[in-house]
C-alpha positions as CSV (number, residue, x, y, z in Angstrom):
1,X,-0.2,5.3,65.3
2,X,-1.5,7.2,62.6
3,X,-3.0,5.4,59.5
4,X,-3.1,6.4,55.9
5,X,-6.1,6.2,53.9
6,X,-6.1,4.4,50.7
7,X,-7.4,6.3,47.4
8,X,-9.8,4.0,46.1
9,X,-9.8,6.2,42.6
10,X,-8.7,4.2,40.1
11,X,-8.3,6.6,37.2
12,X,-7.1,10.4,37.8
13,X,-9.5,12.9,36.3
14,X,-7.5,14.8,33.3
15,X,-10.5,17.5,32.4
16,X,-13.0,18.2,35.5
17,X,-15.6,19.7,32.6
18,X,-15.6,17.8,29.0
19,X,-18.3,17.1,26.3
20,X,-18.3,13.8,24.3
21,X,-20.6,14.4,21.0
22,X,-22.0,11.5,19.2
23,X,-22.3,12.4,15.7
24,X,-24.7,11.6,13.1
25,X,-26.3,13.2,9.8
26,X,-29.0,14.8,11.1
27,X,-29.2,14.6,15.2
28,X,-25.9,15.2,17.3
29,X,-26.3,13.9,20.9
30,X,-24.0,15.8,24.0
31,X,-23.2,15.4,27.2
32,X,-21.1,17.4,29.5
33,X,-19.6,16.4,32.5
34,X,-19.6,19.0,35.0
35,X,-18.4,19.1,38.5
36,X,-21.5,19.9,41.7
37,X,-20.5,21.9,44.5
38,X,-19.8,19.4,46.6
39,X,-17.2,18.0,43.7
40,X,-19.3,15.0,42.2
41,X,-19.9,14.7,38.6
42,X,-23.0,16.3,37.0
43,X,-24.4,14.7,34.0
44,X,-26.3,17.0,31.5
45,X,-27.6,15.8,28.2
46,X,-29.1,17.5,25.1
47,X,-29.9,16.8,21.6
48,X,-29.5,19.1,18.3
49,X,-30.0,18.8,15.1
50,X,-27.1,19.6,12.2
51,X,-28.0,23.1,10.7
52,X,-25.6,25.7,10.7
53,X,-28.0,27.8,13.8
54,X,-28.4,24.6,15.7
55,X,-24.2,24.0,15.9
56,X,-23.6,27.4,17.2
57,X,-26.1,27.1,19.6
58,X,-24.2,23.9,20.6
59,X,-21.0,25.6,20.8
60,X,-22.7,28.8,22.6
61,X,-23.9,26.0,25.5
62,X,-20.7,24.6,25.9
63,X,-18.7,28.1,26.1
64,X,-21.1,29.4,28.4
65,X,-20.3,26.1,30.6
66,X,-16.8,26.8,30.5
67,X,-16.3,23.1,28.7
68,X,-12.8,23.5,26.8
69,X,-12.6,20.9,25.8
70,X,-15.1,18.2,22.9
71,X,-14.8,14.4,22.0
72,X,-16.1,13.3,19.2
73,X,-16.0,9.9,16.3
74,X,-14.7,10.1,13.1
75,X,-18.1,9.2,11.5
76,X,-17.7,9.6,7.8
77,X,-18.1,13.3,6.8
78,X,-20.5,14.2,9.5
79,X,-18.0,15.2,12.3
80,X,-17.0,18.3,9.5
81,X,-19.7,20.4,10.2
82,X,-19.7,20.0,14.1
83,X,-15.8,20.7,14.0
84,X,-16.2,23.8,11.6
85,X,-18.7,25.8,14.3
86,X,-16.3,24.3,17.2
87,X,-13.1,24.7,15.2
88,X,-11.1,27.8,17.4
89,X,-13.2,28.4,19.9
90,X,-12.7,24.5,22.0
91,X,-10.1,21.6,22.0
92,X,-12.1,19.3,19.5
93,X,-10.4,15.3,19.9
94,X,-11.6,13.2,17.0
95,X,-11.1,9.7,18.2
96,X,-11.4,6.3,15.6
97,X,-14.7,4.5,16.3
98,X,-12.5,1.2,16.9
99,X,-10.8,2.5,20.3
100,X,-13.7,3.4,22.0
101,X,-16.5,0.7,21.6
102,X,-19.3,1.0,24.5
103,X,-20.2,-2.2,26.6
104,X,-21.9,-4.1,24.2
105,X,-26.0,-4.0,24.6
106,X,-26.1,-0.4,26.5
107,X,-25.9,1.0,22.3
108,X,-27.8,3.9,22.4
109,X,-26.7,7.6,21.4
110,X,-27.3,9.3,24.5
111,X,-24.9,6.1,26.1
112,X,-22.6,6.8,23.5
113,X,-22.1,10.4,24.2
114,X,-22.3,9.2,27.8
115,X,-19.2,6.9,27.4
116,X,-17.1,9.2,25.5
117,X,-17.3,12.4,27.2
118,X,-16.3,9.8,30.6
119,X,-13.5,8.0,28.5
120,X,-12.4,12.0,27.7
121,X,-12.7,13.1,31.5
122,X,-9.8,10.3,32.5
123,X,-7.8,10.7,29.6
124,X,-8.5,7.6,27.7
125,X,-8.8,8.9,24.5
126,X,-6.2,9.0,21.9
127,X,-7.1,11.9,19.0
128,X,-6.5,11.6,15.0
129,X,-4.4,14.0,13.0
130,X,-6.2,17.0,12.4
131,X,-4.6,19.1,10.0
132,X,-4.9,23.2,9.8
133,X,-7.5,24.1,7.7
134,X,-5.0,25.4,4.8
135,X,-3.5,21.6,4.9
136,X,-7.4,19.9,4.6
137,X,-8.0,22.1,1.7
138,X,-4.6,21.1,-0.1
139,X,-5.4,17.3,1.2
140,X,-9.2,17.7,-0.4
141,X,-7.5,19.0,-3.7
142,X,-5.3,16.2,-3.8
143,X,-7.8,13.1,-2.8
144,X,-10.4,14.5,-5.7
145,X,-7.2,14.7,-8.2
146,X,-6.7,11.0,-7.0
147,X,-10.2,10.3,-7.7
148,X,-10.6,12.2,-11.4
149,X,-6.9,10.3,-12.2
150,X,-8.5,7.0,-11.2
151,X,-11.7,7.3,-13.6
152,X,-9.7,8.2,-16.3
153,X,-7.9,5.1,-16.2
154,X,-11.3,3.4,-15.9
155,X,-12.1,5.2,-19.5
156,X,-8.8,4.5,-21.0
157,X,-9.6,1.2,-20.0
158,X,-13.1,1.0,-21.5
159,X,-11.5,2.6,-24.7
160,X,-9.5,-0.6,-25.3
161,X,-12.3,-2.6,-24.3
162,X,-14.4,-0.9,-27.6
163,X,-11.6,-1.3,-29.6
164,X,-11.3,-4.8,-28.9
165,X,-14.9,-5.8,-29.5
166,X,-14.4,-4.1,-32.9
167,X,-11.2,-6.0,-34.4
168,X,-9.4,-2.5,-33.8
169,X,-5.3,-3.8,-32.5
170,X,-4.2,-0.1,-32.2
171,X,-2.8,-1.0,-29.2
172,X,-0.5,-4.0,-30.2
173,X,1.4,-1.1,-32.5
174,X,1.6,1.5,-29.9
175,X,3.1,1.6,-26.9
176,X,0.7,3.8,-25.8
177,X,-2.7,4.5,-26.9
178,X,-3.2,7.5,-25.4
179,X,0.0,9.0,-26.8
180,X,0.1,11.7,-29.7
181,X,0.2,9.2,-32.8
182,X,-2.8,6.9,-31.1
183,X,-5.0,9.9,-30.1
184,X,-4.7,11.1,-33.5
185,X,-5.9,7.5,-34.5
186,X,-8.7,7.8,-32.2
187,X,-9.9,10.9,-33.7
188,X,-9.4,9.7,-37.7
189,X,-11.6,6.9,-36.3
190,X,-13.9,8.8,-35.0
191,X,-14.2,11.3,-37.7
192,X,-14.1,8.9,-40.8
193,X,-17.0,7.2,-42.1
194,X,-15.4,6.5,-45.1
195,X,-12.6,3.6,-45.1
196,X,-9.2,4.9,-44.0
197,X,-6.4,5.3,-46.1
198,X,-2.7,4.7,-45.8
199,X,-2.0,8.4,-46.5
200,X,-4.0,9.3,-43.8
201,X,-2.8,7.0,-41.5
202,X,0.9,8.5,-42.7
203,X,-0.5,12.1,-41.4
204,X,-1.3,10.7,-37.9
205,X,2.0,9.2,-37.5
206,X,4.7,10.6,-35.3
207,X,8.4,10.0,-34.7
208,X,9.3,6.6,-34.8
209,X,6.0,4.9,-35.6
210,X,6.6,6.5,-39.2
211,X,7.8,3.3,-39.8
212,X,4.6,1.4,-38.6
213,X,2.4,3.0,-41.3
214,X,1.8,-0.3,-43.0
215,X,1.3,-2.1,-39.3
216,X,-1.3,0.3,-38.3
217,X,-3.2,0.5,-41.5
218,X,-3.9,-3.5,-40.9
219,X,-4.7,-2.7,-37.1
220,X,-7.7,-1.0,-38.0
221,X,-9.4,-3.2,-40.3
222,X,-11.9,-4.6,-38.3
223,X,-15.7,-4.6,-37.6
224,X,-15.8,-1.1,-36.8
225,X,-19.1,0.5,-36.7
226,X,-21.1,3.1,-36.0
227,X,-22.1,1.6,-32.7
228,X,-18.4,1.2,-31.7
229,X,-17.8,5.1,-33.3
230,X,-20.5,6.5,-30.9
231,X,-19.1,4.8,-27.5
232,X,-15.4,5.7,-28.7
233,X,-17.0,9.5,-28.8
234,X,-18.7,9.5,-25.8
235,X,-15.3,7.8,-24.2
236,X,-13.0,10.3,-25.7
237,X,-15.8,13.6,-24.5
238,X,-15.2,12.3,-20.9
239,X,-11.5,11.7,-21.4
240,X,-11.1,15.0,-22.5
241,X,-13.1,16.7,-19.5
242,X,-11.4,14.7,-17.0
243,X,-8.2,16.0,-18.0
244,X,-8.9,19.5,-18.0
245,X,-10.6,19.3,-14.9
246,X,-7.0,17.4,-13.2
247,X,-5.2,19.7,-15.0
248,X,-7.5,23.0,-13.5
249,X,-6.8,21.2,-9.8
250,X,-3.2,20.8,-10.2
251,X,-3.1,24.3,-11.1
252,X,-5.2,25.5,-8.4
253,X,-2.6,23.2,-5.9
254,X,0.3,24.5,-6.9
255,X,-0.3,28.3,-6.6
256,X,-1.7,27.0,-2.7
257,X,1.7,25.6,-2.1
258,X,3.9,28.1,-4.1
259,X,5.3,29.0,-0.4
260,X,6.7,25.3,0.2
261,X,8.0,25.0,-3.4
262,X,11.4,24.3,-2.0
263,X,10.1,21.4,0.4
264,X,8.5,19.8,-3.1
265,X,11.9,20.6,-5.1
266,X,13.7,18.2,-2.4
267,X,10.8,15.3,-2.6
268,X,10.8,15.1,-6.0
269,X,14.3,13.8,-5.6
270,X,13.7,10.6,-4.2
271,X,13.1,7.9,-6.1
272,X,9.4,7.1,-7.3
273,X,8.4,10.5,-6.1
274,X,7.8,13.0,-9.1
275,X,5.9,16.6,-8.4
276,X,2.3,15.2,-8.4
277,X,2.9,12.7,-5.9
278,X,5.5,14.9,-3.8
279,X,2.2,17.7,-3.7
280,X,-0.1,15.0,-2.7
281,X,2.6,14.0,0.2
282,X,2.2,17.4,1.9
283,X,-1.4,17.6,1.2
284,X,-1.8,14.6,3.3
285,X,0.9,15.7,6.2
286,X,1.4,19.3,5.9
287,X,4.5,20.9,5.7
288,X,5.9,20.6,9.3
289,X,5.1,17.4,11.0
290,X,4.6,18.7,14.3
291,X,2.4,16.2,15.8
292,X,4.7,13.0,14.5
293,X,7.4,13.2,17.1
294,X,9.4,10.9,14.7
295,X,9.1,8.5,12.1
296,X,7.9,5.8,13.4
297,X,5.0,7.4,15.0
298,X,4.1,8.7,11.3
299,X,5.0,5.1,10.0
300,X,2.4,4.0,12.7
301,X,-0.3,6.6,12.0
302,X,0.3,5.7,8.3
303,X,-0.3,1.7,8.7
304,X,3.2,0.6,6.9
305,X,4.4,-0.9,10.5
306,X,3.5,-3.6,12.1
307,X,1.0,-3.6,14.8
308,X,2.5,-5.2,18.6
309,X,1.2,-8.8,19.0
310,X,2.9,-10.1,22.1
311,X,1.5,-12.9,24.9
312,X,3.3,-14.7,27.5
313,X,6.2,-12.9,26.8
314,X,6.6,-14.1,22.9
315,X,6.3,-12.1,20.2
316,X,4.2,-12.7,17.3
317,X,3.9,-11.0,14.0
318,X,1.2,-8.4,14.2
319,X,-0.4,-7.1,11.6
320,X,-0.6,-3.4,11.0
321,X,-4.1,-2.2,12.8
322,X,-4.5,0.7,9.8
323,X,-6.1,-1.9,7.1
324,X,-7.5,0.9,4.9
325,X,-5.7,4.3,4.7
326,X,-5.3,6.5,1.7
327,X,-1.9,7.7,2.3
328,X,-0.9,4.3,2.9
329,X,-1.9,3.3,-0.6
330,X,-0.2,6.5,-2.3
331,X,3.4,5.4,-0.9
332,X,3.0,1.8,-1.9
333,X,2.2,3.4,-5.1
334,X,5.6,5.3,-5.1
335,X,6.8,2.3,-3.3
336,X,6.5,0.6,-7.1
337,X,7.6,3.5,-9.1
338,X,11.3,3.9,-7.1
339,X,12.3,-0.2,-7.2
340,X,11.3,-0.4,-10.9
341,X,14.1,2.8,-11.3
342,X,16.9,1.2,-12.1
343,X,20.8,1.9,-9.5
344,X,18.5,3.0,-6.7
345,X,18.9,1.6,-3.4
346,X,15.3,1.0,-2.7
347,X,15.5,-1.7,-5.7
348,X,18.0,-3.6,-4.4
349,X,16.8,-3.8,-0.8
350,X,13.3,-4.8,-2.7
351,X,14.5,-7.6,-3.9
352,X,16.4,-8.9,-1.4
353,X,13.5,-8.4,1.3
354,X,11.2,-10.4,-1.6
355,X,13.6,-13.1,-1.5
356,X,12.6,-13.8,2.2
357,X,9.4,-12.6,2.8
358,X,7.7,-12.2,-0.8
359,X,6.3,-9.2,-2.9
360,X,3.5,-7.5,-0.7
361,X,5.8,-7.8,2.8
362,X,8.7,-6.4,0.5
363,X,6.8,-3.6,-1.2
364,X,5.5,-2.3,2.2
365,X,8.7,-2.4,3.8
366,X,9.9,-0.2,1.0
367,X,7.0,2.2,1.4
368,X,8.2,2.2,5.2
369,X,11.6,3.5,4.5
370,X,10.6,5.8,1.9
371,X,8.3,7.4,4.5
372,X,11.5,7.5,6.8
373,X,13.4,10.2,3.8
374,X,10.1,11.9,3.4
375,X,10.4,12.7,7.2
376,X,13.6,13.6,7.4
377,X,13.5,16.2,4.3
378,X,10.1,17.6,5.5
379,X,10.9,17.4,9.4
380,X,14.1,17.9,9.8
381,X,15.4,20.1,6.1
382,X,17.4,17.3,4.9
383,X,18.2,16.5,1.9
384,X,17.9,12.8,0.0
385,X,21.0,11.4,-0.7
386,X,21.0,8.3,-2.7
387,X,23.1,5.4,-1.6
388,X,23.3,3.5,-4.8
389,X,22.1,-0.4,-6.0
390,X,25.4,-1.4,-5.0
391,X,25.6,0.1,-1.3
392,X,24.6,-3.2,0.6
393,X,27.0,-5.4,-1.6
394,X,29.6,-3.1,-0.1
395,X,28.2,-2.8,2.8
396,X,28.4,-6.5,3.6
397,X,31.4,-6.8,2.1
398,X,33.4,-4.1,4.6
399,X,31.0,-5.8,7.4
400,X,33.0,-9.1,6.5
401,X,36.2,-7.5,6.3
402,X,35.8,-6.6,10.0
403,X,34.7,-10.1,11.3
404,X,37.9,-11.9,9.3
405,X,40.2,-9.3,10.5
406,X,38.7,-9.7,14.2
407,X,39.1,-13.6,13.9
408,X,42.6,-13.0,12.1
409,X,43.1,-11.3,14.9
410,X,42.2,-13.5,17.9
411,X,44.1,-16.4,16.3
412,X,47.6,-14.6,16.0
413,X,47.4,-14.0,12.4
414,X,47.1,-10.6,10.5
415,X,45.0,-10.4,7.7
416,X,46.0,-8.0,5.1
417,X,44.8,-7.2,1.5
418,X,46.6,-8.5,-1.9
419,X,48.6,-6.0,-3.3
420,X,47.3,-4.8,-6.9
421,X,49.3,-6.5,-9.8
């Protein structure tokens, strides 16, 4: 009787020759799996360093050994350089530093290379989204924009912190301070030595604050001195750069993406979307979505779902494993801008999510669906069509129409509406 041999492999081998990199500033440490004649593995390890003639020597060494195929962390910024030599000529799979920890106390970078490029050879390792390099150059534009918007906000904010160590209540007539009557305010301030006038404060007036003059002649009688006059210079200097040089970027992003004008056009529909955030939307994803086969998976990549925490068959709630992700904080950001627009869906279902779970829970779940119509107009062509505040009042209301008609029903009875007086 013949007998069958069991396979005592445990894992299949997905790529016979790989390379796992383990990345760092200066020193990049590689191994590459080979297979021997006699179709064992073959370990081979070497070190470089991170200049420019060192990488393609790296990437010279692993064409010549027919490896098609690199792992490597997402350490900081230092995986760039490696990826830009590599970039076209191998398969290169970033993988998070979370989902492939080594055994505890076998830490060293030769082991860590080690462990990846064997995690690699079996398949084990999931890689991050990698956009084209057109896509990273719109989502590098769009992150530094992000950054130059926040520190303006930080020097607005230290604006009204100098005004309000020198008595100056500009901002309790003004609904904005950095709006045409208050920046002409700031720069009478800044300009006068002499006390300030009523007719001069007339000339700075605009529109409606007209009205204000004698209000905003009293706001600035305070201790304003020179000390105060020199920070509100230096403030207003910066101010003034950091717009032009937001301004210069969102220039500089829109002639990148005149060709996808029309996907842009159809974001800036949706509620809490307007054309800066809808260009920093397809910075961060690109313009075609290929590698989310739907929305969930980009909800997933994105953090604004919940992770899976589920034991002995029960299911708990799970938080989302993505903590810290800048896209995720952009659409909670135009989570808040679409429910504070008034007969929008997204407002309604806010607050009727808050009701049950509270603010953060709600706000997130809003960010989730807004992520959904992002998908579907970027993905799929579509275009947004808003429901209305009211659509899950009526909604509900044909939903118990059809239950009173169904138990209407079972009893005998036939329900039928009142006829209009």
């Amino acid at each position: 009787m013949a007998r069958k041999g069991k396979d005592t492999r445990l894992l299949s081998v997905i790529h016979p020759i790989c390379c796992g990199l383990d990345v760092h500033k200066g020193k990049i440490s590689a191994c590459l799996i080979t297979m021997d004649q006699t179709g064992k593995e073959a370990y081979e390890i070497r070190e470089y360093g991170t200049f420019t003639d060192e990488l393609i020597e790296l990437r010279e060494w692993l064409i010549d050994s027919h490896c098609p195929i690199v792992a490597m962390e997402s350490t900081g910024v230092y995986w760039r350089p490696v990826h830009n030599i590599i970039e076209g000529y191998l398969e290169v799979i970033l993988v998070n530093a979370r989902h492939v920890k080594n055994v505890p106390g076998r830490k060293t970078d030769i082991e860590d290379s080690r462990w990846l490029a064997g995690l690699l050879r079996v398949g084990l390792v999931r890689g991050s989204f990698i956009p084209e390099k057109s896509v990273r150059h719109w989502r590098e534009l769009g992150r530094s924009r992000k950054k130059y918007s926040q520190s303006l906000g930080d020097h607005k904010r230290r604006v009204h912190k100098v005004f309000e160590t020198a008595n100056i209540k500009i901002d309790s007539v003004v609904s904005d301070l950095f709006g045409v009557t208050g920046r002409n305010l700031i720069e009478l301030l800044c300009a006068a030595e002499s006390p300030i006038g009523l007719e001069q404060i007339e000339q700075c007036t605009k529109g409606s604050l007209k009205s204000k003059v004698k209000e905003l002649y009293r706001s600035i009688q305070g201790f304003f001195e020179d000390h105060h006059r020199f920070l509100l210079m230096s403030l207003m200097r910066m101010i003034t750069i950091i717009e032009t040089e937001i301004a210069i970027i969102t220039e500089r992003m829109q002639a990148m993406m005149s060709s996808h004008d029309d996907i842009i056009s159809r974001l800036d529909v949706v509620p809490g979307i307007n054309e800066v955030s809808a260009q920093y939307v397809l910075g961060e994803l690109g313009p075609t979505l290929q590698e989310f086969s739907s929305s969930g998976a980009l909800a997933s990549w994105s953090g604004l779902c919940p992770g899976n925490n589920e034991s002995a068959g029960k299911r708990r709630s799970g938080k989302s494993p993505v903590r810290k992700h800048v896209f995720k904080t952009v659409m909670v950001e135009i989570a808040w801008a679409a429910v504070k627009t008034k007969g929008t869906y997204y407002r309604d279902k806010y607050y009727r999510i808050r009701a049950r779970l509270g603010p953060r829970k709600a706000i997130v779940a809003i960010a989730h669906r807004i992520l959904k119509a992002i998908y579907a107009i970027i993905k799929n062509g579509e275009e947004y069509k808003e429901l209305g505040e009211d659509y899950l009042s009526r909604k509900n209301a044909e939903n118990k129409i059809t239950i009173l008609k169904r138990k209407a029903k079972e009893l005998g009875y036939e329900l039928v509406p009142i006829a209009a007086s």
